[in-house]
C-alpha positions as CSV (number, residue, x, y, z in Angstrom):
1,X,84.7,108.0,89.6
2,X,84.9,106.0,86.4
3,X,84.4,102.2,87.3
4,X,85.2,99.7,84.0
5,X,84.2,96.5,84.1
6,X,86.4,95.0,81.0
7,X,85.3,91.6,79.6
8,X,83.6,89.9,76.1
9,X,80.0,90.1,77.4
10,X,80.2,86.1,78.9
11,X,77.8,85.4,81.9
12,X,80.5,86.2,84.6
13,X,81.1,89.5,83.1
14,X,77.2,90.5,83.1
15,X,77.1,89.3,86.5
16,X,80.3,91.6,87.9
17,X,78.4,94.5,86.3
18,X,75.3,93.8,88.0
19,X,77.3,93.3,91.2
20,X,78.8,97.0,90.9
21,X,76.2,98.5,89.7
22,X,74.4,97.4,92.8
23,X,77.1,98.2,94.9
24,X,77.4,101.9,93.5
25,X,73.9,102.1,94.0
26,X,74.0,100.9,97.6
27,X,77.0,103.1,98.7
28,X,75.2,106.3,96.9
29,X,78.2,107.1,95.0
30,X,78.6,109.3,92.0
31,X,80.6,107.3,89.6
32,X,79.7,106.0,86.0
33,X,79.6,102.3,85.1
34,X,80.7,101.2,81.6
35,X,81.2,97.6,80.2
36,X,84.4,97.5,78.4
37,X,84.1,94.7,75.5
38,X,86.9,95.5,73.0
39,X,89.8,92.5,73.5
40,X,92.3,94.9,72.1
41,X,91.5,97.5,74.8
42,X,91.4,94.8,77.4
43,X,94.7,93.0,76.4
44,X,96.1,96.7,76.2
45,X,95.3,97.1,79.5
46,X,97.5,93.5,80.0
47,X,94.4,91.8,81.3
48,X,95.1,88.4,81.2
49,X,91.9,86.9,82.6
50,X,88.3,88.5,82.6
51,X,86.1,89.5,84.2
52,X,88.3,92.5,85.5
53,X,87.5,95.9,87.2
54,X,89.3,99.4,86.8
55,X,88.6,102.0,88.7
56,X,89.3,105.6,87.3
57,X,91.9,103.6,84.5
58,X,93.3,101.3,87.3
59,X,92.5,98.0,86.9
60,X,92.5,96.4,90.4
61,X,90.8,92.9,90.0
62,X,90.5,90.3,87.4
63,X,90.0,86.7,86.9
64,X,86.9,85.9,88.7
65,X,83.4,87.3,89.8
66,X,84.2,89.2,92.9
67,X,81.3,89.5,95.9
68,X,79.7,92.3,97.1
69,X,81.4,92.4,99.9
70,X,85.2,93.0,97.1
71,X,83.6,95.3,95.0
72,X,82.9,97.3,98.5
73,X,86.4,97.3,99.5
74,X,87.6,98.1,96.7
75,X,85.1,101.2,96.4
76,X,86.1,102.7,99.6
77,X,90.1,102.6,99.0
């Protein structure tokens, strides 16, 4: 699993990636965490508000800092 987090590096971006990171930790999955700054791979990706998350080149959530509790649901789809 391949879990994105795409956004310019601003506080709420740093804190989604410590959120999944976490949450990855927690669940014991095998999946690799990378932070996604480019803004021409983000707006590619037609992300219109950061941060967002895509999982394995999907993105499934953008525009705020989701809970724990999100990036958990999200994770087990």
């Amino acid at each position: 699993m391949k879990i994105e987090i795409l956004g310019s590096g601003c506080p709420k971006c740093f804190e989604t990636e410590r959120r999944v990171q976490k949450v990855v930790q927690e669940l014991g999955l095998q999946a690799e965490v990378v932070h996604v700054y480019d803004m021409m791979e983000i707006a590619r990706r037609r992300v219109m508000f950061t941060p967002a998350i895509a999982i394995d080149g999907e993105v499934k959530l953008s525009g705020h800092v989701p809970s724990e509790e999100e990036i958990k649901a999200l994770l087990k789809k």
